[in-house]
C-alpha positions as CSV (number, residue, x, y, z in Angstrom):
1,X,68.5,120.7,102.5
2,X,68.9,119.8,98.9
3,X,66.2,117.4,96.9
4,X,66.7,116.8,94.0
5,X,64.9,113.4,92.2
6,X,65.8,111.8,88.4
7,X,64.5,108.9,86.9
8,X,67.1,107.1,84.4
9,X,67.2,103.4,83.8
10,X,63.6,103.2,85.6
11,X,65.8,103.8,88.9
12,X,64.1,106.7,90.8
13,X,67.2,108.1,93.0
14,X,66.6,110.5,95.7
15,X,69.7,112.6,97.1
16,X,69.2,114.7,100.2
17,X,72.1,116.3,103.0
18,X,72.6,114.1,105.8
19,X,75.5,116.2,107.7
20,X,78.6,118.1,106.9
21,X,79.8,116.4,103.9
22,X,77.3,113.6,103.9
23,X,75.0,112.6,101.4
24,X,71.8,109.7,101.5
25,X,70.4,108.1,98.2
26,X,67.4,106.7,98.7
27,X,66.7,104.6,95.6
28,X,63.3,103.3,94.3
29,X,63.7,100.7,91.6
30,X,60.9,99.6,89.4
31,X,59.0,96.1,89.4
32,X,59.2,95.6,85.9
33,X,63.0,96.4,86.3
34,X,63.5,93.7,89.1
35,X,61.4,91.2,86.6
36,X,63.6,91.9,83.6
37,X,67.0,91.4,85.3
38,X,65.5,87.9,86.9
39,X,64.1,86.6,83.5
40,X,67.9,87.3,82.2
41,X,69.6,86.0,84.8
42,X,67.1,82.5,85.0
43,X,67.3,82.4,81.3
44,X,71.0,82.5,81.4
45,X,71.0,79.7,84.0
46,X,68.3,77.5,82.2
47,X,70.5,77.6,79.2
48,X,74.4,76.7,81.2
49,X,72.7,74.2,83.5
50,X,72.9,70.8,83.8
51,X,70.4,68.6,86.6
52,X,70.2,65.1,86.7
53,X,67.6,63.6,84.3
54,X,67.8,66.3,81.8
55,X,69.7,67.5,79.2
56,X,71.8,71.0,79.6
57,X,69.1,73.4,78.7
58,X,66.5,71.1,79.0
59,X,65.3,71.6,83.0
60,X,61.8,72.9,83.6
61,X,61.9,76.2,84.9
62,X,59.8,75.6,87.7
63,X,62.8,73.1,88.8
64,X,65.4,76.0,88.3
65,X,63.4,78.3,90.2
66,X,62.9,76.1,93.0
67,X,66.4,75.2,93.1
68,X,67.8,78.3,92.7
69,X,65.2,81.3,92.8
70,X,66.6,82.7,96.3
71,X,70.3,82.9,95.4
72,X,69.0,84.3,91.8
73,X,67.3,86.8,93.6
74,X,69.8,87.5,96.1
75,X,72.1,88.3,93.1
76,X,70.1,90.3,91.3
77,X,69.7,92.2,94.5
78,X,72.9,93.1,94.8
79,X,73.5,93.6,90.8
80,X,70.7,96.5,91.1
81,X,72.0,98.0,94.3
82,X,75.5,98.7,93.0
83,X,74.3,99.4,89.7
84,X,71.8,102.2,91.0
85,X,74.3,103.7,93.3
86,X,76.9,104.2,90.3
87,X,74.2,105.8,88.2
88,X,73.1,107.8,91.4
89,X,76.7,109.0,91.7
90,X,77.4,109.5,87.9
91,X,74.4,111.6,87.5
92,X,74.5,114.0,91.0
93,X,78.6,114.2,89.8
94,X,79.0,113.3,93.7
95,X,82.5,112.8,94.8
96,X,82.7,110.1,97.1
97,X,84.9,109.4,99.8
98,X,85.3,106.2,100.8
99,X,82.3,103.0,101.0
100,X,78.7,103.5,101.1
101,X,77.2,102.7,104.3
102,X,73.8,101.1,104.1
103,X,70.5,103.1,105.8
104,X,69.2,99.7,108.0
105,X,69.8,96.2,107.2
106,X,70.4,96.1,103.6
107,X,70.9,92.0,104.0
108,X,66.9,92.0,105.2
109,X,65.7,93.7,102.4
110,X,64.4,91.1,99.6
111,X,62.6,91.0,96.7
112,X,58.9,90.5,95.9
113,X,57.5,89.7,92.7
114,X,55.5,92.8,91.5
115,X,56.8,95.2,93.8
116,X,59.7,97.6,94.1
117,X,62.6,97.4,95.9
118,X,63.4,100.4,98.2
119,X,66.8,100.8,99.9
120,X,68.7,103.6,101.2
121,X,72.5,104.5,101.7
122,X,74.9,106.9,103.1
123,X,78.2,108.1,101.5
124,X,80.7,111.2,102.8
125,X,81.6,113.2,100.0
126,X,84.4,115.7,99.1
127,X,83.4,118.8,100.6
128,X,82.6,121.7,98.1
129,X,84.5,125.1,99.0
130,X,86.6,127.9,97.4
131,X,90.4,128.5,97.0
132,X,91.7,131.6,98.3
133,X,94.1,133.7,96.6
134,X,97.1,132.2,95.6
135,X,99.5,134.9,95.4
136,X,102.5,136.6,97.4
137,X,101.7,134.8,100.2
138,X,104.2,135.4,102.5
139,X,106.7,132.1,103.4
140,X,110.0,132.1,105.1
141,X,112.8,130.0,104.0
142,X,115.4,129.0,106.7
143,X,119.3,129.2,105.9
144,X,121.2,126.4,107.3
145,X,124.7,125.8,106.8
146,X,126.1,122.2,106.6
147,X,128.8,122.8,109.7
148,X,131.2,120.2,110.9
149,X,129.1,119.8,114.1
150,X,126.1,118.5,111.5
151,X,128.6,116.0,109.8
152,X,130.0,114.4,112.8
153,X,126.4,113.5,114.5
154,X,125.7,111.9,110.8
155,X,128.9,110.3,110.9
156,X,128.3,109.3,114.7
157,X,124.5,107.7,113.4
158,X,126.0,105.5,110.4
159,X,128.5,103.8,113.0
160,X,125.5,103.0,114.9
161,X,123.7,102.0,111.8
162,X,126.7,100.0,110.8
163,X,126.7,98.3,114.7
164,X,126.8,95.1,116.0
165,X,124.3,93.7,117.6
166,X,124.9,91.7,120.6
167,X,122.7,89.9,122.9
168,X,121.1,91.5,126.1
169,X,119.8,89.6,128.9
170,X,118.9,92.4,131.6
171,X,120.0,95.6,132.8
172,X,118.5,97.0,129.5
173,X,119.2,100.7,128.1
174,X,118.2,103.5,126.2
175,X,118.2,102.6,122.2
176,X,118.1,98.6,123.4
177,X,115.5,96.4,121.4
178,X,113.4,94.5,123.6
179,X,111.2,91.2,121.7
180,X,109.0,89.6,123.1
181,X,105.5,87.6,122.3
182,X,102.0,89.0,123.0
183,X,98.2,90.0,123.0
184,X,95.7,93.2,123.3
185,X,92.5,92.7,124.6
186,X,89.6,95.2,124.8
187,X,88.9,95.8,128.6
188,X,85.5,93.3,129.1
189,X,86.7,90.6,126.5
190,X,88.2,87.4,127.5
191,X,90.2,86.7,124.5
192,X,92.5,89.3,122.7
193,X,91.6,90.4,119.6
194,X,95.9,91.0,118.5
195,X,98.8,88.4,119.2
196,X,101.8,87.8,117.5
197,X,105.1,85.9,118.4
198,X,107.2,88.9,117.5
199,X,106.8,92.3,119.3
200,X,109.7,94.4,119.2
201,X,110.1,97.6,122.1
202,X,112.8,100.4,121.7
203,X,113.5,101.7,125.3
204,X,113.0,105.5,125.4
205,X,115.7,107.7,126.7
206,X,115.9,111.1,128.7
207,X,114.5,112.8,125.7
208,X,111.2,111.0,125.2
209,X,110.7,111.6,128.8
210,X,110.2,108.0,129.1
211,X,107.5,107.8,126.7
212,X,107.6,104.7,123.9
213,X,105.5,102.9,121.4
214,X,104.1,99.8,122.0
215,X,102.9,98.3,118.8
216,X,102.3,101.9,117.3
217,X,100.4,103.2,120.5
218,X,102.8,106.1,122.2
219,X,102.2,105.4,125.9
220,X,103.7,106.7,129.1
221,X,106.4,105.0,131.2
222,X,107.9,102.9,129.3
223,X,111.0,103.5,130.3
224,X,110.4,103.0,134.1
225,X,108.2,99.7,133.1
226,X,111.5,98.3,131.6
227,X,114.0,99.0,134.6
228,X,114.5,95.8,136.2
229,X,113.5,93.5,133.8
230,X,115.3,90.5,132.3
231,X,114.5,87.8,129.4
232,X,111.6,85.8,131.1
233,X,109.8,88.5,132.5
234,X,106.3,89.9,131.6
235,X,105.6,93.4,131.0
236,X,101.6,94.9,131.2
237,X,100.0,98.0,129.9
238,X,97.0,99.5,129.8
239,X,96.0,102.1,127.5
240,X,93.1,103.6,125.6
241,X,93.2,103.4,122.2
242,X,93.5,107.1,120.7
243,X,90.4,108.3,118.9
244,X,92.2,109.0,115.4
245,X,93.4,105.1,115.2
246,X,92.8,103.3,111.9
247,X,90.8,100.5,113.3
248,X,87.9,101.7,114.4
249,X,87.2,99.3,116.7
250,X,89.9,100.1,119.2
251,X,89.2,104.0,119.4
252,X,88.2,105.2,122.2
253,X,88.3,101.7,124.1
254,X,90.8,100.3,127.1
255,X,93.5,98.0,125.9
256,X,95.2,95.9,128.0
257,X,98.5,94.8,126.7
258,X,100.2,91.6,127.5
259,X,104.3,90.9,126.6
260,X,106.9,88.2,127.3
261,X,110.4,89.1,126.8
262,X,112.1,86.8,124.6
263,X,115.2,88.4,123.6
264,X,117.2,91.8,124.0
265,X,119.5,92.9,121.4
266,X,121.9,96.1,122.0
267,X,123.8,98.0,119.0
268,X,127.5,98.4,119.8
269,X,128.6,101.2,117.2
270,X,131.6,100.5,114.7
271,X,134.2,102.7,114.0
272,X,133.8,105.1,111.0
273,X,137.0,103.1,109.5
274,X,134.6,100.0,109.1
275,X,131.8,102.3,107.2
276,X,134.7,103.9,105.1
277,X,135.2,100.0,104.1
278,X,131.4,99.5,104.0
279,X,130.8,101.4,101.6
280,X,134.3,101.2,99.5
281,X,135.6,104.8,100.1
282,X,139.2,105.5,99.8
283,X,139.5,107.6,103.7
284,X,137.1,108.4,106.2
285,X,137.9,112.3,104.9
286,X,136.1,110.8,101.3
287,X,133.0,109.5,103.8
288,X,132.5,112.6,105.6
289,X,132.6,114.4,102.6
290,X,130.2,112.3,100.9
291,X,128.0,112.5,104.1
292,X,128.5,116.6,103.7
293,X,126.7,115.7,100.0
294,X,124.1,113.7,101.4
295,X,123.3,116.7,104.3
296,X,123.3,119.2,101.6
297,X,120.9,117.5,99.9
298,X,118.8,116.4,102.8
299,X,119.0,120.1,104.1
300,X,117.5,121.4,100.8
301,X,114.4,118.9,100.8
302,X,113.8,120.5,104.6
303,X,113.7,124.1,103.5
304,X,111.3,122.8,101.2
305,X,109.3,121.2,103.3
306,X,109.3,124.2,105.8
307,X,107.8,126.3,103.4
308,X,105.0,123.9,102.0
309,X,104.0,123.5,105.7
310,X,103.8,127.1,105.6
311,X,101.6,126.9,102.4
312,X,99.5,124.4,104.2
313,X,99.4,126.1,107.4
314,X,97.6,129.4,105.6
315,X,95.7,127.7,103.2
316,X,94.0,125.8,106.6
317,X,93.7,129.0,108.0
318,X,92.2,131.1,104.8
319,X,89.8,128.0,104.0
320,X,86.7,127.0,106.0
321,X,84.2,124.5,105.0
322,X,82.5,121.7,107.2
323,X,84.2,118.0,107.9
324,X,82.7,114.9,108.1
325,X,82.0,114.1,111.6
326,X,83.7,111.4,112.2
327,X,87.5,110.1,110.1
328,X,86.6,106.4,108.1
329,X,89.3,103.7,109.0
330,X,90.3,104.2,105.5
331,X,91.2,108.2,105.4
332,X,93.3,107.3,108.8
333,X,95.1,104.6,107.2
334,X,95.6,106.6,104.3
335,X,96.5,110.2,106.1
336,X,99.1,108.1,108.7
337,X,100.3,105.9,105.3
338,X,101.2,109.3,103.9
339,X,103.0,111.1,106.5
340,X,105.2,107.6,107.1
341,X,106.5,108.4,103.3
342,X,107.1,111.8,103.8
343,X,109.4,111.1,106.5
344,X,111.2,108.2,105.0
345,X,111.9,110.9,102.1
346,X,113.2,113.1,103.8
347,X,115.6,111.2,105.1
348,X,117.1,111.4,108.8
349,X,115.2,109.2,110.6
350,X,115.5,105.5,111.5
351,X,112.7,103.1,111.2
352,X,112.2,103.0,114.8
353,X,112.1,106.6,114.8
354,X,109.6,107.0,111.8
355,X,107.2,104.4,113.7
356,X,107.5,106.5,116.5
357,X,106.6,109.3,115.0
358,X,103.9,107.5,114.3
359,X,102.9,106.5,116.8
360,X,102.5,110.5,118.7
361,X,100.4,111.2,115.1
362,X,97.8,108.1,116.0
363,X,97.7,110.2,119.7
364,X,97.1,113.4,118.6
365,X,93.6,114.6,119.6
366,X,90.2,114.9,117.4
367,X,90.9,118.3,116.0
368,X,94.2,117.9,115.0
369,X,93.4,114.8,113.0
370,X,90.5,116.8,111.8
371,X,92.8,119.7,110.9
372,X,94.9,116.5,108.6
373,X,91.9,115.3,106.8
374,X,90.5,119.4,106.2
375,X,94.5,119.7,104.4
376,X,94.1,116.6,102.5
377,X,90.8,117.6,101.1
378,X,92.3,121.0,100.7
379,X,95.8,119.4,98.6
380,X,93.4,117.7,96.4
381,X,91.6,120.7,94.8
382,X,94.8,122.7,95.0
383,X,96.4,120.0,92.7
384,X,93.1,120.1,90.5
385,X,92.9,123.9,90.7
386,X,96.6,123.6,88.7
387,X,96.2,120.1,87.0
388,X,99.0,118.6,88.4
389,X,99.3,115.0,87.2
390,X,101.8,112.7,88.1
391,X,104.0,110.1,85.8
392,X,105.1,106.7,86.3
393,X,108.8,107.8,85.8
394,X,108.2,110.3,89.2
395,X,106.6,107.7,91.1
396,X,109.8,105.5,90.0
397,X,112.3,108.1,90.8
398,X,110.7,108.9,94.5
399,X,111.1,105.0,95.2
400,X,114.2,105.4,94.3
401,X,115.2,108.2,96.4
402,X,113.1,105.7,99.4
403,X,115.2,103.2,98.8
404,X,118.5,105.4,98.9
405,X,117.4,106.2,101.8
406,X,116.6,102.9,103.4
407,X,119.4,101.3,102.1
408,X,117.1,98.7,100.0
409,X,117.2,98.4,96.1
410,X,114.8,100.3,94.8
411,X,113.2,97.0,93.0
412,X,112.7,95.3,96.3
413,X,111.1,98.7,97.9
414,X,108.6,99.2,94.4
415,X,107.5,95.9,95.3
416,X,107.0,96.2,99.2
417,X,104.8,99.0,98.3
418,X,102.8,97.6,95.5
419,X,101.9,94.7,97.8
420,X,100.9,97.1,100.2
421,X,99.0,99.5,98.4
422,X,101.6,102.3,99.0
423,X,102.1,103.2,95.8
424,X,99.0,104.9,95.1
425,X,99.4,106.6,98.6
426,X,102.9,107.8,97.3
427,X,101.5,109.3,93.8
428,X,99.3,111.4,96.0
429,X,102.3,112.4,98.0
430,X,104.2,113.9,95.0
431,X,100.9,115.4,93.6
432,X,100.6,117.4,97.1
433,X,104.3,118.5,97.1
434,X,103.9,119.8,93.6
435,X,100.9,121.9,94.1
436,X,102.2,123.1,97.1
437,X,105.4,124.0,95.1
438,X,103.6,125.6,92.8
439,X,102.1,128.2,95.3
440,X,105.6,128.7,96.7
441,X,106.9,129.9,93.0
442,X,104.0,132.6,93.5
443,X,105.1,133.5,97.0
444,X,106.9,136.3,98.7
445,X,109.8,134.0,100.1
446,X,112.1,135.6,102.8
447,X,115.1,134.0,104.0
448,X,115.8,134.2,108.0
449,X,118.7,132.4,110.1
450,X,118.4,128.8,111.2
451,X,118.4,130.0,114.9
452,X,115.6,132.1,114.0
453,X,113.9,128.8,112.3
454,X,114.1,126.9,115.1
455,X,113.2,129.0,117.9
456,X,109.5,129.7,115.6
457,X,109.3,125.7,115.6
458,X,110.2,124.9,119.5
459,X,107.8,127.8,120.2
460,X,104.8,125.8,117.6
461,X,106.3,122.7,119.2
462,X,105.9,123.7,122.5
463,X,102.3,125.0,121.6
464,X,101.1,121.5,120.3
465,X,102.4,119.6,123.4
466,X,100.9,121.7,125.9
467,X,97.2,121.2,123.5
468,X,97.4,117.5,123.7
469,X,98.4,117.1,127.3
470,X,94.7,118.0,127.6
471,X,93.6,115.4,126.2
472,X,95.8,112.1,126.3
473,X,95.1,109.0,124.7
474,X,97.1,106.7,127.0
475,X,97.1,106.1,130.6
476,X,100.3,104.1,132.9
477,X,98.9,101.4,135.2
478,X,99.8,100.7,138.5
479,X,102.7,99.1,137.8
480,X,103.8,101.8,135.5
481,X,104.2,99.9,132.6
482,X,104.2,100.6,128.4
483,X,106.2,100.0,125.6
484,X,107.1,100.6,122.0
485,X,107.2,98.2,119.1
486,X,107.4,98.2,114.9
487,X,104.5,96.2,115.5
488,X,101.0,97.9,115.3
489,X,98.0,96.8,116.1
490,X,96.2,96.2,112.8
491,X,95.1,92.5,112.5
492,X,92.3,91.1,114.4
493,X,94.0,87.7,114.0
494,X,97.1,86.1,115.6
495,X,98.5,86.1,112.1
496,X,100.6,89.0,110.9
């Protein structure tokens, strides 16, 4: 238990352990403190305010303090609460992550003439801990050779990419787009807390084993819960939201999910003549060769990848210090925010497929997610271990490569992700990458076979599935039903 007290600005600021990575400032601020800042703040108003049978700057101050005392003191509340707690973290040098959460009913608290105020909060904090040693550590890079076999499946996805879509009233397939309007609703509540007049559901194939993502929740049976049904009909869930969601709110609690189908759509590919013409190549032997290019590329960035997951894989496994108890909305929004990036740049993967993805991530269990936030904390010192800064002009040229990707302009993709806050979210991405790359340049790098590669990866694969069937996140209902959608559920409102 550390105690450790300082007086600065007459604030008296007390900072004591509350947990693993926890801190709580109680704060004692002075009378004659509370009296200054309310003389100010009257003395500002007596001098900009205006009442009815006085001049401005002429109204009694007893009038001014019976007409506006409490909200002049509710201000300067909150003026000295905020200001104490940046002085509190500005002199402790604490490293906050995420919002203060107050101790009791901060809103309750008010202030009395002559006496102090006395309020308490609680903030988690970057954990303190020690790098190991950063050098030879062993990583293998796997060999991969861009065969014709590789090509043709790339050619194969741009002609369904390039695809028409046609309308689908029933008898719906793997890779068809079901839409359709709904709700969630917490098990208990009579209204739902999510609608929207848009949900979109991907029906799952052989190789999801049926499984699908219904507005970013993977669930079970989705694929049988669609077999039979035709525009018109309703489809049901129930599922428990997982305990790593971003909204708070939903973890942990039954979900029951309501959908009326709409509309079916179906992708019938084109031939790779129509892409050749697409993209105004000269033969469909200048498109696969440009789609060789593409593969090259894309199979460079994945032995990359491989071997910073490898860095990131020891240094969880060399580095041990205690976790908050419990991930904030915000570091789940931010951790799922950055893996959706580092799959839309590295290419290969539709947008269905990316929200997919993320949908398994939301349902993976509470020490996996843990095992996210300990790298993420990890990444950070790394990068300030080797000062690793990031430029504008990087941030620009990994939009870029986004947008390549995507098939956006870059311009329209910059300002998607400014509007959503991604940008920030993608800075941090190319910080991690670059640290990581930096303990790769120290490393003992050995090159194996891609068959090798892959069997080490179906074998970790195989290893995570059989962890998490312990503990699932989602349950089928008697009628077997789920779904999948592009639509998650993050609004509380029946606007999107």
């Amino acid at each position: 238990m550390s105690d450790t007290t300082v007086e600065q600005r007459k604030y008296e600021i007390t900072i004591e352990d509350a947990g693993p990575a926890r801190k709580r400032l109680s704060i004692t601020v002075a009378p004659e403190v509370i009296d200054e800042k309310i003389s100010d703040s009257m003395g500002t108003l007596a001098t900009q305010t205006q009442l009815p049978g006085f001049r401005k700057g002429r109204a009694p101050k007893a009038l001014l303090e019976r007409r506006f005392g409490k909200s002049v003191r509710t201000e300067t509340k909150n003026q000295i609460v905020a200001d104490a707690y940046a002085v509190a973290i500005e002199e402790h040098k604490l490293r906050p992550v995420g919002e203060p959460e107050p101790v009791g009913d901060l809103e309750a608290i008010e202030i009395v003439d002559g006496k102090p105020l006395e309020f308490a909060v609680e903030i988690e904090v970057v954990p303190e801990f020690e790098l190991p040693d950063l050098e030879n550590i062993e990583v293998k890079k796997p060999v991969i050779d861009v065969t014709q076999e590789y090509i043709e499946a790339e050619l194969e996805r741009q002609c369904t990419q390039a695809g028409e879509v046609v309308p689908v009233e029933s008898g719906f397939s793997e890779g068809d787009r079901i839409l359709g309007s709904g709700s969630v609703t917490k098990e208990g509540d009579d209204d739902p807390f999510f609608s929207h007049d848009t949900i979109d559901i991907i029906v799952p194939g052989d190789a999801d084993d049926g499984r699908g993502q219904v507005l970013g929740l993977l669930i079970d049976g989705v694929a049988d819960a669609i077999k039979g049904k035709k525009i018109g009909d309703a489809l049901d869930f129930e599922t428990v939201g997982p305990e790593s969601h971003e909204l708070e709110h939903i973890r942990g609690q039954k979900l029951k999910i309501h959908i009326d189908i709409t509309e079916g759509h179906r992708i019938e590919p084109t031939t790779p003549q129509a892409v050749v013409d697409q993209y105004g190549l000269g033969s469909e032997d200048i498109l696969r060769e440009q789609i060789q290019i593409a593969l090259e590329q894309r199979r460079d960035e994945e032995q990359r990848a491989a071997m910073r997951e490898q860095i990131c894989q020891h240094l969880l496994e060399t580095v041990d210090f205690e976790l908050p108890k419990r991930l904030s909305e915000t570091q789940a929004a931010r951790m799922l925010e950055r893996q959706r990036l580092e799959m839309l740049y590295r290419g290969g993967l539709s947008a269905d497929e990316v929200e997919r993805r993320l949908a398994e991530i939301r349902a993976e269990t509470e020490a996996q997610s843990q095992s996210r936030l300990k790298l993420s904390f990890i990444m950070n010192r790394l990068a300030e271990h080797f000062g690793v800064e990031v430029s504008d002009q990087e941030v620009n040229g990994r939009i870029a490569q986004i947008a390549a990707q995507r098939g956006v302009r870059p311009e329209q993709l910059r300002a998607e992700m400014i509007q959503s806050g991604a940008v920030q979210q993608l800075a941090i991405q190319i910080r991690e990458h670059k640290s990581a790359d930096r303990v790769i340049d120290k490393a003992s790098v050995i090159e194996i076979p891609a068959d090798e590669w892959n069997a080490i990866a179906e074998e970790k694969s195989a290893a995570r599935k059989k962890t998490g069937s312990k503990k699932k996140t989602t349950k089928k209902t008697g009628s077997k039903k789920k779904t999948t959608s592009k639509k998650k559920t993050t609004k509380k409102t029946s606007d999107d």
